[in-house]
LOMINU-114671 format. One record per residue (C-alpha): residue in three letters; residue number from 1; z negated, y, x. Coordinates in steps of 0.1 Angstrom, whole numbers, plus 5000, padded with zeros to 4 digits. Example, Ala and Ser with C-alpha at 12.3 -4.5 7.8 and 13.67 -1.06 7.14 Angstrom:
{tormar:ALA&zami:1&z:4922&y:4955&x:5123}
{tormar:SER&zami:2&z:4929&y:4989&x:5137}
END
This chain:
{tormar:UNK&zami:1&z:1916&y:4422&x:7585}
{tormar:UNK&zami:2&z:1885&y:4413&x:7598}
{tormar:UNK&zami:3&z:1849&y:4399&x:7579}
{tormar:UNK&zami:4&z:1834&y:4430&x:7572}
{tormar:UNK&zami:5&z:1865&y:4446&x:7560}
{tormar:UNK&zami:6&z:1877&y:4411&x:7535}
{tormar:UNK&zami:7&z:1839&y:4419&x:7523}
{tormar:UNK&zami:8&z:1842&y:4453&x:7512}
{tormar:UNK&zami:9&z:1875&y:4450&x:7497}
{tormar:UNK&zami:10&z:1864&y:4419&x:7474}
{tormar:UNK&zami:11&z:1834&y:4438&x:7462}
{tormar:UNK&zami:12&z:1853&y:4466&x:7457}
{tormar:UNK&zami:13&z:1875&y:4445&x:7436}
{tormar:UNK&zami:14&z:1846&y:4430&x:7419}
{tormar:UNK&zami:15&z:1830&y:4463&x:7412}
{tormar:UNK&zami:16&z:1864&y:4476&x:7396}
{tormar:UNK&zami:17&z:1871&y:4450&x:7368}
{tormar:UNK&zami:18&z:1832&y:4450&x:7360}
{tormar:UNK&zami:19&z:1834&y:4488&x:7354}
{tormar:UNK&zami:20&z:1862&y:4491&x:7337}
{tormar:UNK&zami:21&z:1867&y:4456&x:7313}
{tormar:UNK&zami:22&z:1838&y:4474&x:7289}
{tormar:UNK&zami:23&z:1866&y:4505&x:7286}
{tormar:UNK&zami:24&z:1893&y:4484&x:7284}
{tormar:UNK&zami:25&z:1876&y:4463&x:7257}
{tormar:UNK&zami:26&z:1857&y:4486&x:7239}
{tormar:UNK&zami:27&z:1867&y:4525&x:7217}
{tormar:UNK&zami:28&z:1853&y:4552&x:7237}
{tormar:UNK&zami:29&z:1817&y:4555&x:7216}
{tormar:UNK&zami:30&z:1806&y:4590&x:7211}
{tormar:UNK&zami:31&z:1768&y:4601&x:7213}
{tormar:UNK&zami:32&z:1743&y:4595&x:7180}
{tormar:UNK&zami:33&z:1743&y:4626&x:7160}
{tormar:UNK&zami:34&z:1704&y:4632&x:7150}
{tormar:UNK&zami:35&z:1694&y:4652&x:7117}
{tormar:UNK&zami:36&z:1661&y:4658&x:7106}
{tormar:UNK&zami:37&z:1648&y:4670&x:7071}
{tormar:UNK&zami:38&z:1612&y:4680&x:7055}
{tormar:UNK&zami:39&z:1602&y:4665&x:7024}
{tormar:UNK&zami:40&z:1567&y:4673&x:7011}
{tormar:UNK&zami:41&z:1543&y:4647&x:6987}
{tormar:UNK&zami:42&z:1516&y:4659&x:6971}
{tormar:UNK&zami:43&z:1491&y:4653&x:7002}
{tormar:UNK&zami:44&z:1511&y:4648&x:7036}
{tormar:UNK&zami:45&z:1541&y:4670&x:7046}
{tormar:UNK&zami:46&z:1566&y:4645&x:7066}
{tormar:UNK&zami:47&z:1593&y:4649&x:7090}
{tormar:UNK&zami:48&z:1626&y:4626&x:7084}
{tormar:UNK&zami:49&z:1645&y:4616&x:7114}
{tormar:UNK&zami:50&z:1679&y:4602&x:7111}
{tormar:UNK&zami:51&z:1702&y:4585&x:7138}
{tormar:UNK&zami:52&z:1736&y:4576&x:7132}
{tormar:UNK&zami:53&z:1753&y:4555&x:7150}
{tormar:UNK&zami:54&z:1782&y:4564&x:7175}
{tormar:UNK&zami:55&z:1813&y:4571&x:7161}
{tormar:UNK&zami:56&z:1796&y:4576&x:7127}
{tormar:UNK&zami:57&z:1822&y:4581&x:7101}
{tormar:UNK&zami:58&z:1806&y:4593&x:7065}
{tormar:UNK&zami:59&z:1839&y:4579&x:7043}
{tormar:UNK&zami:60&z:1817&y:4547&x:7058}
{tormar:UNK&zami:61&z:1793&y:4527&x:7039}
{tormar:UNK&zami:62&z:1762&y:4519&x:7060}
{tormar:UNK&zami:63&z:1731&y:4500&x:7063}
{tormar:UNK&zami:64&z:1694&y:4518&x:7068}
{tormar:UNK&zami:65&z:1669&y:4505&x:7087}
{tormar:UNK&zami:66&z:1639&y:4527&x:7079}
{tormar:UNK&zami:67&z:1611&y:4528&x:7106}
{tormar:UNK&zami:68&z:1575&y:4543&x:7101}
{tormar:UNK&zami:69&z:1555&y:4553&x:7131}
{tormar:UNK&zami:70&z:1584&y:4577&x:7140}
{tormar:UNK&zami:71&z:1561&y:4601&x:7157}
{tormar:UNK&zami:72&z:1552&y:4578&x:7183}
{tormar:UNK&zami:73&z:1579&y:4551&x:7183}
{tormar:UNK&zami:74&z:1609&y:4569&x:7175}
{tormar:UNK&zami:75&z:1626&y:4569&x:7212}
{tormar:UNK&zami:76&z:1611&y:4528&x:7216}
{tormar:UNK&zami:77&z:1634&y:4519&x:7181}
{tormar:UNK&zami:78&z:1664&y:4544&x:7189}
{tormar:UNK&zami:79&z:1668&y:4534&x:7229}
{tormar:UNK&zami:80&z:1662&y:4498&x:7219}
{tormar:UNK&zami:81&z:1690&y:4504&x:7190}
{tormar:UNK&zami:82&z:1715&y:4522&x:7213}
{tormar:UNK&zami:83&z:1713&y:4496&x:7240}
{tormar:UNK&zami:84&z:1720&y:4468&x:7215}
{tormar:UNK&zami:85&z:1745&y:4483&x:7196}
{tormar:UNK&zami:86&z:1770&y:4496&x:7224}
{tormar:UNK&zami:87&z:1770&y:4461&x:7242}
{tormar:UNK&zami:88&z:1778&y:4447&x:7209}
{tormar:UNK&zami:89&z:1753&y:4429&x:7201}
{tormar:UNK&zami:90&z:1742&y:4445&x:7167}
{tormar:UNK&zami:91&z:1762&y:4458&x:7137}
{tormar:UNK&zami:92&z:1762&y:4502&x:7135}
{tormar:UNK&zami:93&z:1737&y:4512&x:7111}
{tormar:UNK&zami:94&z:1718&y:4546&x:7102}
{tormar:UNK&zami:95&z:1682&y:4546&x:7117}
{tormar:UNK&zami:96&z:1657&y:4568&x:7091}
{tormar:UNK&zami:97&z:1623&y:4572&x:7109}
{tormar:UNK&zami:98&z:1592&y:4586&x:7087}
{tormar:UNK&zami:99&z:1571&y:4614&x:7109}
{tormar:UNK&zami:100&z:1550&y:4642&x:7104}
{tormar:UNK&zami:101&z:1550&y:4676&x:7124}
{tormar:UNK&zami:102&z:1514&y:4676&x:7145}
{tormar:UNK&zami:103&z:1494&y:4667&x:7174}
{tormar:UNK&zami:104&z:1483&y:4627&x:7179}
{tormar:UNK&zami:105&z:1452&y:4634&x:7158}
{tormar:UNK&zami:106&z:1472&y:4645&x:7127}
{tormar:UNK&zami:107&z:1497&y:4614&x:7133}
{tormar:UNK&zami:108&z:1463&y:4589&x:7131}
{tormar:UNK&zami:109&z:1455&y:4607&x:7102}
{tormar:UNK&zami:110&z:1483&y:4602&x:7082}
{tormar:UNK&zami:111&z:1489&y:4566&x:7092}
{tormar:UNK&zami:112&z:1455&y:4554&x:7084}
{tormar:UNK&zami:113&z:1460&y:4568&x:7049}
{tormar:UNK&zami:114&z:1496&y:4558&x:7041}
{tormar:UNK&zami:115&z:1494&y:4527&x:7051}
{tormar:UNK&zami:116&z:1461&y:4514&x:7042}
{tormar:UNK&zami:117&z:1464&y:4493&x:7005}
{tormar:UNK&zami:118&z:1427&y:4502&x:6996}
{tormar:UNK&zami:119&z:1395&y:4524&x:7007}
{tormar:UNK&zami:120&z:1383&y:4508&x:7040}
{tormar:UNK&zami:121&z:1352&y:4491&x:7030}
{tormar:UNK&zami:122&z:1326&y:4476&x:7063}
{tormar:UNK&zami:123&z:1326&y:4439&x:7069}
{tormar:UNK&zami:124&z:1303&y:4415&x:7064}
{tormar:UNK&zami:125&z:1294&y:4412&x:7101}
{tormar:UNK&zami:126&z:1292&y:4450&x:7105}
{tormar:UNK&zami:127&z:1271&y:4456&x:7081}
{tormar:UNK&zami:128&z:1246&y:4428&x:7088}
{tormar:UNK&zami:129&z:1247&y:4449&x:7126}
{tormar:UNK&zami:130&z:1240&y:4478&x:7110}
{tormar:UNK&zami:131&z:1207&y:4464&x:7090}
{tormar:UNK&zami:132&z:1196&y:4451&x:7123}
{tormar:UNK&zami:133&z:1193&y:4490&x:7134}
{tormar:UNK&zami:134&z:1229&y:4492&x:7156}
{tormar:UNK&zami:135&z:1247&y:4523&x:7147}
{tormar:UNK&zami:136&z:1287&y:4515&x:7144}
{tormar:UNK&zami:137&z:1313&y:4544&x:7144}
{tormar:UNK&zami:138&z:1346&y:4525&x:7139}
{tormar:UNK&zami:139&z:1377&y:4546&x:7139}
{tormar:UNK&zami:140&z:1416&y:4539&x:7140}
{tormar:UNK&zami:141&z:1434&y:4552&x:7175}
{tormar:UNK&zami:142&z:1421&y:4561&x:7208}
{tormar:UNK&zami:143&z:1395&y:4588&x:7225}
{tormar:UNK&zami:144&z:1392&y:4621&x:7209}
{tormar:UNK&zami:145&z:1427&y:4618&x:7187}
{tormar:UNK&zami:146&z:1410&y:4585&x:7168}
{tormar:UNK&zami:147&z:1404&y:4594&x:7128}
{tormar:UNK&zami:148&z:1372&y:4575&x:7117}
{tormar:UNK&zami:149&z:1378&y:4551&x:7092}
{tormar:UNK&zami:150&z:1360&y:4557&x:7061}
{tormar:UNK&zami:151&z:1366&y:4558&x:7020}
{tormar:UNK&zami:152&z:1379&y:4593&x:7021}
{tormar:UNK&zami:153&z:1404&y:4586&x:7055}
{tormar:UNK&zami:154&z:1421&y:4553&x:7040}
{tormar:UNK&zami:155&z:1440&y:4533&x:7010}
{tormar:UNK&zami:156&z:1467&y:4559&x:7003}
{tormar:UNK&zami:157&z:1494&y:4534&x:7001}
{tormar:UNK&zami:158&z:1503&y:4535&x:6966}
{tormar:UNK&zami:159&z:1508&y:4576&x:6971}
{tormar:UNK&zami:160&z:1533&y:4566&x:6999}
{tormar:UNK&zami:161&z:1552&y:4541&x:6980}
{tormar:UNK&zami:162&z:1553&y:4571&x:6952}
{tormar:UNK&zami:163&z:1566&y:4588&x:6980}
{tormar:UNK&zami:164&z:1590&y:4563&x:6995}
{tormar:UNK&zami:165&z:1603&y:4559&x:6961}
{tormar:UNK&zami:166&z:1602&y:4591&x:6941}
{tormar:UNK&zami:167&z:1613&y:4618&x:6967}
{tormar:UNK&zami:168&z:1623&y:4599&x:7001}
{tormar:UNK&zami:169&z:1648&y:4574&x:6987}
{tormar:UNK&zami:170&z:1664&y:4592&x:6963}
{tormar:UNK&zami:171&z:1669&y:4622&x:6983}
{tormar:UNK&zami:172&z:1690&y:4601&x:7009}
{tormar:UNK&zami:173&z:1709&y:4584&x:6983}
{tormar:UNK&zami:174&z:1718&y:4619&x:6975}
{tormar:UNK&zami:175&z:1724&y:4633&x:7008}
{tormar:UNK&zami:176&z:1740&y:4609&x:7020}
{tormar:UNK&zami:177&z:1762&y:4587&x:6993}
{tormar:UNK&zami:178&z:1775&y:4561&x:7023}
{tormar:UNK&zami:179&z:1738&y:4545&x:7029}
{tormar:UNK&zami:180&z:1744&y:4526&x:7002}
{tormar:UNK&zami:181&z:1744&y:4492&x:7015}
{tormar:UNK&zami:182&z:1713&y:4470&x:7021}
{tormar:UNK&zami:183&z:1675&y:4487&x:7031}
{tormar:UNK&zami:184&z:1657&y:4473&x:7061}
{tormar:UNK&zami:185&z:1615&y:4488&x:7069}
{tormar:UNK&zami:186&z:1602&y:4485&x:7105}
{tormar:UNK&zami:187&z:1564&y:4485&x:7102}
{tormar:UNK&zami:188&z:1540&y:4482&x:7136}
{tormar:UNK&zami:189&z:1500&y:4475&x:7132}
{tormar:UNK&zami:190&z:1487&y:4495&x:7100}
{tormar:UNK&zami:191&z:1529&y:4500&x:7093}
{tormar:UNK&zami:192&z:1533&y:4462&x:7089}
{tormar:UNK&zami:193&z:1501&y:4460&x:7067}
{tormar:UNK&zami:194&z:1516&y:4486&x:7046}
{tormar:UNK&zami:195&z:1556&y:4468&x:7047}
{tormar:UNK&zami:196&z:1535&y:4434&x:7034}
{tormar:UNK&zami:197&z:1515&y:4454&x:7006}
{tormar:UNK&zami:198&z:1551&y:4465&x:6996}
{tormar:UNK&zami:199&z:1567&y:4431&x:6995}
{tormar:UNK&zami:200&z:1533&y:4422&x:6968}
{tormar:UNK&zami:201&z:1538&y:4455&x:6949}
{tormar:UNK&zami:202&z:1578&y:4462&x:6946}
{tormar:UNK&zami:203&z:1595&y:4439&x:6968}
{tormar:UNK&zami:204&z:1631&y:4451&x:6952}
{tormar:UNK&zami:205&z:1623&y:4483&x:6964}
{tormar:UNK&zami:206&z:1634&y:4472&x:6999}
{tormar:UNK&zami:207&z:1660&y:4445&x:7012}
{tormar:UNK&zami:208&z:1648&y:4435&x:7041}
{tormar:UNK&zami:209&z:1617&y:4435&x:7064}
{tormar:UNK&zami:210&z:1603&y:4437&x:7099}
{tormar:UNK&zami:211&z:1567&y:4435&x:7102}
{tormar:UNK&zami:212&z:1555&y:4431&x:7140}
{tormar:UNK&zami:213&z:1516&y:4429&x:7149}
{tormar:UNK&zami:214&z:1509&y:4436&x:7116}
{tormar:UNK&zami:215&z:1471&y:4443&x:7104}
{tormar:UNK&zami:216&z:1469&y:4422&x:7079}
{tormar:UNK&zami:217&z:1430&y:4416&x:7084}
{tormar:UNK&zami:218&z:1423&y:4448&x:7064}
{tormar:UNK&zami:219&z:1389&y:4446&x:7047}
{tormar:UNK&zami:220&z:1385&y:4408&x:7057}
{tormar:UNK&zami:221&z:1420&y:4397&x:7050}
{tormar:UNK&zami:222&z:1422&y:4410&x:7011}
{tormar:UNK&zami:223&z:1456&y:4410&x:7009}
{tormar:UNK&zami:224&z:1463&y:4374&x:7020}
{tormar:UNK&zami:225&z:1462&y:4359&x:6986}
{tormar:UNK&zami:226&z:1491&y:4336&x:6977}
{tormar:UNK&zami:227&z:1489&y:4350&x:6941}
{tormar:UNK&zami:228&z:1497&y:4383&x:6952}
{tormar:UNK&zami:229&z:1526&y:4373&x:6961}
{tormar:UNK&zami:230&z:1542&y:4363&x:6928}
{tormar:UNK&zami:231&z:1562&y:4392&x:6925}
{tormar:UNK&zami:232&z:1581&y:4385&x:6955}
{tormar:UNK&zami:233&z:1585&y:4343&x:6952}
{tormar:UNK&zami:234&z:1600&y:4354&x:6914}
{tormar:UNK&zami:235&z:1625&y:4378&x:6925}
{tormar:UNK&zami:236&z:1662&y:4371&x:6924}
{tormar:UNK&zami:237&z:1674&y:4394&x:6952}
{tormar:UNK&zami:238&z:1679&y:4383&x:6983}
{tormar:UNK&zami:239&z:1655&y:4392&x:7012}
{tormar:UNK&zami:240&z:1651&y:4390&x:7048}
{tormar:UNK&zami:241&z:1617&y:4392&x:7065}
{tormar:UNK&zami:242&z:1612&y:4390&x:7103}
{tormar:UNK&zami:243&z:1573&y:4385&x:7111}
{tormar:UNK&zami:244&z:1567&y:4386&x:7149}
{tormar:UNK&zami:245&z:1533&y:4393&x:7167}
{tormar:UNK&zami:246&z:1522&y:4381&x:7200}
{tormar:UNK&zami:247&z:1500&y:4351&x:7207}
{tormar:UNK&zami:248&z:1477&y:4366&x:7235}
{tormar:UNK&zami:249&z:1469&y:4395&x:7212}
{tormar:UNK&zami:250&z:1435&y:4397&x:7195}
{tormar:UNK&zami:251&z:1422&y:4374&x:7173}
{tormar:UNK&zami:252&z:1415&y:4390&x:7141}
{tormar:UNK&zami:253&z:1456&y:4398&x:7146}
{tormar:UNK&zami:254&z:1470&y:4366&x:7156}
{tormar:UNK&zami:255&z:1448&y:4342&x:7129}
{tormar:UNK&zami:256&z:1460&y:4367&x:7103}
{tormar:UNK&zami:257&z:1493&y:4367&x:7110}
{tormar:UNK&zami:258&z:1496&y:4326&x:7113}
{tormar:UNK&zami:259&z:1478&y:4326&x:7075}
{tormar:UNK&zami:260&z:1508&y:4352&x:7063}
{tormar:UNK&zami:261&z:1534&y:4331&x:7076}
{tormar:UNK&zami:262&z:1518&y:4304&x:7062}
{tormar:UNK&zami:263&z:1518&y:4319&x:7027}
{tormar:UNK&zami:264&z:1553&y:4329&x:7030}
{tormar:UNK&zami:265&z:1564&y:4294&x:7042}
{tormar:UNK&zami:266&z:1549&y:4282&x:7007}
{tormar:UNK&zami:267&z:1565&y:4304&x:6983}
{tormar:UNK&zami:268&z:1596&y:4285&x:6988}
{tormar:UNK&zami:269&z:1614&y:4314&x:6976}
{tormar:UNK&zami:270&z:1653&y:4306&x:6970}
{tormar:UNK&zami:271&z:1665&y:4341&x:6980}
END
């Protein structure tokens, strides 16, 4: 057997076992099954969005991971999910994303209102510009789909949480008796401004958090108060939080982040 034939038939063998230890080692894993539900508040009309995992079985008890954002980041979280979970690498668990039937424009809308804790209110610094004779139009998203950011477009958090807990939660737990096990919220920007204004106002009402690039500099960093945190330090469940954000991103982003991990640090909660 010459070179060029010993080299094929080694990679040949090589590309065998690599191809076939994962089916070997591994149950055949059958594709996600996807249902989606409506579930009106009083102001906002949204669109649930479940994923179960492969090889879902409902005799099963499961953990959630609810994700807002779902109209824009729903195939970022479910690839990301399905990649990690068949290689093994994370437990299965039921992926609930919050959305809203619409165009870009309605989806800005409803996230600048949801998530925001209070009416947005102009900074020092803008309204010094203003008084100086600039004219500032400050809005929340891109081009023509942005929502201007004003005291009628914001600080609707409290109705979500109504939401979240009056109608969202306890419709699930009907639904669906097996997610019954621990709750986890992905929050992104205004989403992990809102998942932090949760941990101050009902932190039991969730188990565990991800909050990544959140805004916490809402209406000059009101919400980073240690005191406001007292609700969460005192509880006696156990949480998880994961706070990421990247250190090249703006600065109004990455100096409030630093000061919410600070405050967390000092809690020295024992759950």
């Amino acid at each position: 057997m010459n070179k060029k034939k010993i080299s094929a038939f080694y990679l040949t063998v090589v590309l065998t076992i690599l191809t076939n230890i994962p089916v070997l080692g591994q149950e055949i894993r059958e594709s996600n099954i996807i249902e989606s539900h409506e579930i009106s508040s009083e102001n906002q009309d949204y669109l649930i969005k479940i994923t179960f995992p492969p090889n879902y079985d409902n005799k099963r008890s499961y953990n959630v991971l609810y994700y807002l954002d779902a109209w824009f980041i729903s195939d970022l979280v479910t690839g990301s999910y399905n990649v990690l979970n068949r290689c093994e690498y994370v437990e299965d668990i039921v992926l609930i994303g919050i959305s809203i039937e619409g165009n870009e424009f309605d989806f800005n809308k409803q996230r600048v209102m949801d998530f925001t804790p209070t009416k947005y209110k102009l900074s020092k610094k803008f309204k010094t510009l203003i008084s100086k004779g600039n004219k500032l139009i400050l809005k929340s998203g891109s081009g023509e789909n942005a929502v201007l950011k004003s005291s009628e477009t914001t600080g609707g958090a409290d109705n979500f949480i109504e939401f979240l807990s009056g109608k969202l939660f306890p419709f699930i737990e009907k639904e669906y008796s097996n997610l019954n096990k621990r709750k986890g919220l992905l929050g992104h920007s205004l989403g992990a401004l809102f998942g932090t204004y949760l941990i101050q106002k009902k932190s039991n009402l969730i188990d565990d958090y991800i909050l990544i690039s959140g805004s916490h500099n809402w209406n000059e960093n009101e919400i980073l108060k240690k005191e406001l945190f007292d609700e969460f330090k005192k509880s006696s469940e156990f949480h998880q939080l994961f706070l990421s954000y990247g250190k090249s991103e703006i600065k109004r982003t990455t100096e409030s982040n630093e000061k919410l991990n600070t405050i967390i640090e000092s809690l020295d909660k024992n759950n």
